[in-house]
RODREN-931147 format. One line per field, with one value per residue: x, y, z of N, C-alpha, C in turn; residue in one letter; residue number from 1. Coordinates in steps of 0.05 Angstrom, whole numbers, plus 5000, padded with zeros to 4 digits. Example, Ala and Ser with C-alpha at 12.3 -4.5 7.8 and 13.67 -1.06 7.14 Angstrom:
REM residues 2
nu 5264, 5257
nv 4886, 4955
nw 5156, 5142
cau 5246, 5273
cav 4910, 4979
caw 5156, 5143
cu 5264, 5258
cv 4934, 5001
cw 5156, 5157
resn A, S
resi 1, 2
REM end
This chain:
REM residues 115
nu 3989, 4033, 4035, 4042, 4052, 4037, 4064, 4044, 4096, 4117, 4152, 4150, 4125, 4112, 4067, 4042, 3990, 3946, 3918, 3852, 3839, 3802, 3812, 3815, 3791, 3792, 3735, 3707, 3704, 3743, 3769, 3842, 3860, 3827, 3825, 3847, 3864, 3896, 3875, 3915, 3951, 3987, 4021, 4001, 4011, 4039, 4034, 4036, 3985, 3976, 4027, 4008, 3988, 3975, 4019, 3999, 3954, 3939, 3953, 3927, 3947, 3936, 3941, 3914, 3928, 3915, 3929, 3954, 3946, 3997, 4031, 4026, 4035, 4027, 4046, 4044, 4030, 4038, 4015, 3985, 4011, 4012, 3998, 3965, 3893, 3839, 3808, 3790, 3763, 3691, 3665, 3705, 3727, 3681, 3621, 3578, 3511, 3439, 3354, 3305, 3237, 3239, 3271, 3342, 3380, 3410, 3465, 3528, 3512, 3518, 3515, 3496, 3498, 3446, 3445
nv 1896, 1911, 1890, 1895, 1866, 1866, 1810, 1753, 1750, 1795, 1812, 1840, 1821, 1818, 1817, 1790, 1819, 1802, 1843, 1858, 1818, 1796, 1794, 1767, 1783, 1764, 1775, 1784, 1792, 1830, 1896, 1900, 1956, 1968, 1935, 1928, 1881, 1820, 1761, 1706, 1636, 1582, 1541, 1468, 1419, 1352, 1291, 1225, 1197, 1147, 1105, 1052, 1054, 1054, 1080, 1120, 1139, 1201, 1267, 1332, 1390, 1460, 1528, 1580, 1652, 1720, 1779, 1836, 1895, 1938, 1974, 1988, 1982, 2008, 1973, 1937, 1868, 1808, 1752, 1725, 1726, 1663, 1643, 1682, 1689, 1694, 1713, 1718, 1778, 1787, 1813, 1845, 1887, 1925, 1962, 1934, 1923, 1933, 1930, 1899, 1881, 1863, 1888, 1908, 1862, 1837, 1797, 1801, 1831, 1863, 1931, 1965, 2027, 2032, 2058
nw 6415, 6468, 6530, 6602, 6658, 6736, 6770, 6815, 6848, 6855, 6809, 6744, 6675, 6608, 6561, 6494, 6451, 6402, 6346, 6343, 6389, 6447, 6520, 6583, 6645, 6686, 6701, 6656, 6582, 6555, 6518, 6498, 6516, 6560, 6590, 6666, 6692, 6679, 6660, 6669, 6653, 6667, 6632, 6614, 6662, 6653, 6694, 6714, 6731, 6771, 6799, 6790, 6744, 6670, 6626, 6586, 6621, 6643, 6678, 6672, 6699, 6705, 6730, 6745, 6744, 6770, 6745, 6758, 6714, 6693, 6651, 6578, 6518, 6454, 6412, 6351, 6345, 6324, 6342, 6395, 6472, 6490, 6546, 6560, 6563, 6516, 6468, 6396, 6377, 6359, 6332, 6302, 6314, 6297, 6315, 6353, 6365, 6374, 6370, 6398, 6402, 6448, 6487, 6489, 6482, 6440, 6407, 6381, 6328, 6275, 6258, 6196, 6154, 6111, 6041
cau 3994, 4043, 4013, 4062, 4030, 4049, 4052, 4038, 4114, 4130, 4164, 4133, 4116, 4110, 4057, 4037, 3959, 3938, 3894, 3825, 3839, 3804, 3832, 3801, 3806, 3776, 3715, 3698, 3726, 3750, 3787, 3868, 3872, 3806, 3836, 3855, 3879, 3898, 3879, 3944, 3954, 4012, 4017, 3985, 4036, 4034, 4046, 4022, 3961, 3990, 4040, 4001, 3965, 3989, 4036, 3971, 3938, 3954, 3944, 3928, 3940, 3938, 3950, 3906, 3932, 3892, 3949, 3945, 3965, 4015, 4031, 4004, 4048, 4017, 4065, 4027, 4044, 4025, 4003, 3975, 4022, 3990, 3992, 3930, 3871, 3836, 3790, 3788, 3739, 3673, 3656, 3706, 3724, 3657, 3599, 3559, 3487, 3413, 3341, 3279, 3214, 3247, 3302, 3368, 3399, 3424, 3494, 3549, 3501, 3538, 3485, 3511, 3474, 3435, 3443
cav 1912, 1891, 1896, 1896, 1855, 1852, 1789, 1759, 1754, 1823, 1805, 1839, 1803, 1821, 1795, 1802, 1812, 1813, 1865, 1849, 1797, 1811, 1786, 1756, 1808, 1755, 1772, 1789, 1794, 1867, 1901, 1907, 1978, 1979, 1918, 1932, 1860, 1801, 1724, 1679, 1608, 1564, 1515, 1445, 1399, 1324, 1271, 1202, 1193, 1136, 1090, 1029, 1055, 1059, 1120, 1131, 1162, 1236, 1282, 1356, 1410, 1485, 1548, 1616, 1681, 1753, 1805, 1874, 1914, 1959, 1984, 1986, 1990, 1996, 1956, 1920, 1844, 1789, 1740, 1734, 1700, 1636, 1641, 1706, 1683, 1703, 1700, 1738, 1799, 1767, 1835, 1844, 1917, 1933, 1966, 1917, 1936, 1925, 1933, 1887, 1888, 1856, 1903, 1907, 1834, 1812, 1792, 1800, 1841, 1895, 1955, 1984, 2042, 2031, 2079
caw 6438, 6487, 6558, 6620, 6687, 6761, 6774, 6847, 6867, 6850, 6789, 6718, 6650, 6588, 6545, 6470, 6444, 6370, 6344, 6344, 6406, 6470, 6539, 6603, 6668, 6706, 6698, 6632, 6557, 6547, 6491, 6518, 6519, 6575, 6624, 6682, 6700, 6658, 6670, 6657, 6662, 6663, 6618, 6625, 6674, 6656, 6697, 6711, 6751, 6798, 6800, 6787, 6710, 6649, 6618, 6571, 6632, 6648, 6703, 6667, 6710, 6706, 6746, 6737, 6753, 6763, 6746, 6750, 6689, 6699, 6624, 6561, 6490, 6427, 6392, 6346, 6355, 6303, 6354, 6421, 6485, 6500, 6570, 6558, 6568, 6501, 6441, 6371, 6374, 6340, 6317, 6279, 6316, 6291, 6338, 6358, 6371, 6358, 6382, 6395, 6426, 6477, 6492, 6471, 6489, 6413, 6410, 6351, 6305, 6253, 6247, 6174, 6143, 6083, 6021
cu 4011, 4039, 4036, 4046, 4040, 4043, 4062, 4071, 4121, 4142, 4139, 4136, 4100, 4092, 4028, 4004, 3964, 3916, 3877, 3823, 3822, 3813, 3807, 3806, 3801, 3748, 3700, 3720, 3732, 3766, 3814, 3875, 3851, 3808, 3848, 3879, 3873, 3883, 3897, 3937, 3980, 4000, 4010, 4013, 4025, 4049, 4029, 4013, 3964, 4010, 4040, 3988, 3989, 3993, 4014, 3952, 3946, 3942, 3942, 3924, 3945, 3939, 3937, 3920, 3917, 3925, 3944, 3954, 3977, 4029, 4025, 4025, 4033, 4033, 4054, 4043, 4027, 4009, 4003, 3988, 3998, 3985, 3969, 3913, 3848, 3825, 3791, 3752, 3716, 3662, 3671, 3722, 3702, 3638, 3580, 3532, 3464, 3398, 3323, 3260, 3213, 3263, 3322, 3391, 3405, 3449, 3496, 3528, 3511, 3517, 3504, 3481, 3474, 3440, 3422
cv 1895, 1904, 1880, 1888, 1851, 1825, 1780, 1755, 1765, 1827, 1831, 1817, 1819, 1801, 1802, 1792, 1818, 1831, 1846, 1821, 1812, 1783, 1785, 1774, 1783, 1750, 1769, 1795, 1829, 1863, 1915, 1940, 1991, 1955, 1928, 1906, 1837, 1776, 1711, 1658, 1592, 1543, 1483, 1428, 1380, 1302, 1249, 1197, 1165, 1113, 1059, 1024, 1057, 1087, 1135, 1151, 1182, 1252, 1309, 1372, 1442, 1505, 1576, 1630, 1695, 1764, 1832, 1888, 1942, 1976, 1971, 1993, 1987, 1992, 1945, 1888, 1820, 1765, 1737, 1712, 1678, 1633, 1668, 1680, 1699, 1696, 1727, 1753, 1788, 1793, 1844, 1876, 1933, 1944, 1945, 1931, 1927, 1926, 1908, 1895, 1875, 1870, 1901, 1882, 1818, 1816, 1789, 1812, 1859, 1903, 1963, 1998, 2038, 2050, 2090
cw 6457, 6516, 6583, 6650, 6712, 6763, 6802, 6857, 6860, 6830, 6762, 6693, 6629, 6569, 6517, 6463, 6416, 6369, 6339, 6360, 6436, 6497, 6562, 6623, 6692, 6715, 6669, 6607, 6551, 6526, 6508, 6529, 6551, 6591, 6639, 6698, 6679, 6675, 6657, 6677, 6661, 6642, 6634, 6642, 6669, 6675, 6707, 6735, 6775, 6781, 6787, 6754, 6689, 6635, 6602, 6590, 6639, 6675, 6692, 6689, 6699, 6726, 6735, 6753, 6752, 6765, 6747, 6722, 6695, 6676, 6602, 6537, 6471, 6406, 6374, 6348, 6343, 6325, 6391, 6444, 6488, 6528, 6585, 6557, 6551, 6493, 6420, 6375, 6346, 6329, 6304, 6284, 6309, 6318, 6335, 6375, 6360, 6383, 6373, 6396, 6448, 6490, 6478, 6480, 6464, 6418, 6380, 6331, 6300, 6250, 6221, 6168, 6110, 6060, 6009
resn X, X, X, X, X, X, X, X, X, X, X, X, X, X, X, X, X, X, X, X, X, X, X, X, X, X, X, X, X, X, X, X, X, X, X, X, X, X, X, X, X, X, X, X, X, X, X, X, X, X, X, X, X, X, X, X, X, X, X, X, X, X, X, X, X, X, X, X, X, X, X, X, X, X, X, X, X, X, X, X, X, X, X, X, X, X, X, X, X, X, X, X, X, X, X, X, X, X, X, X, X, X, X, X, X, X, X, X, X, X, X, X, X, X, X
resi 1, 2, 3, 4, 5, 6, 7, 8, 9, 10, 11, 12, 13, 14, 15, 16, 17, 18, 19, 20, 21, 22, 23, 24, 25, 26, 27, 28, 29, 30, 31, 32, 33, 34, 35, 36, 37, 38, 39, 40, 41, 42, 43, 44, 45, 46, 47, 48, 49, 50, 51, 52, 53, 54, 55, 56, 57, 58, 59, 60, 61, 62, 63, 64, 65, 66, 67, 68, 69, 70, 71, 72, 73, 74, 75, 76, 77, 78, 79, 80, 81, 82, 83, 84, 85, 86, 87, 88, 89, 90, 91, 92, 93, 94, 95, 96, 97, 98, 99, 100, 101, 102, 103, 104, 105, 106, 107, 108, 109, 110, 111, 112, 113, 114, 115
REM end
């Protein structure tokens, strides 16, 4: 899916998900077609933590964004930008579901029906 984002200086961006990827809103992992807003990051900047150390030490920084989503293609799209904020669907597209006697708090379980 390729998924279309305001981003904060008015500008848009373009940016590609794989199927069965879901995406960060900010708050939580959703599936792309039920975000509302992305989380992007810039890539890591390096540079050398002072003057006086050696080039071996680094300074990693980053940069989040919240974007809005402003359209939605279902393109399909072999891999996911890197500057999403992502993880591969652990279900698999599958319904995830199940009961206890505690309630219903299991994670990643496939219900299939028996024959």
């Amino acid at each position: 899916m390729i998924i279309t984002a305001l981003m904060p200086g008015g500008g848009s961006a373009s940016l590609g998900v794989a199927e069965n990827t879901l995406v960060y809103d900010g708050q939580e992992f959703l599936s792309p077609d039920k975000v509302k807003y992305l989380e992007l990051y810039t890539l890591p900047v390096q540079a050398l933590s002072a003057k006086y150390r050696t080039p071996q030490e680094f300074l990693h920084a980053a940069v989040r964004i919240r974007a809005l989503v402003i359209n939605r293609d279902p393109t399909v799209v072999p891999d996911t930008d890197p500057s999403v904020v992502a993880e591969v669907d652990p279900s698999g597209g599958q319904c995830v579901c199940g009961i206890t006697c505690q309630g219903t708090d299991l994670r990643f379980v496939i219900v299939t029906v028996e024959p």
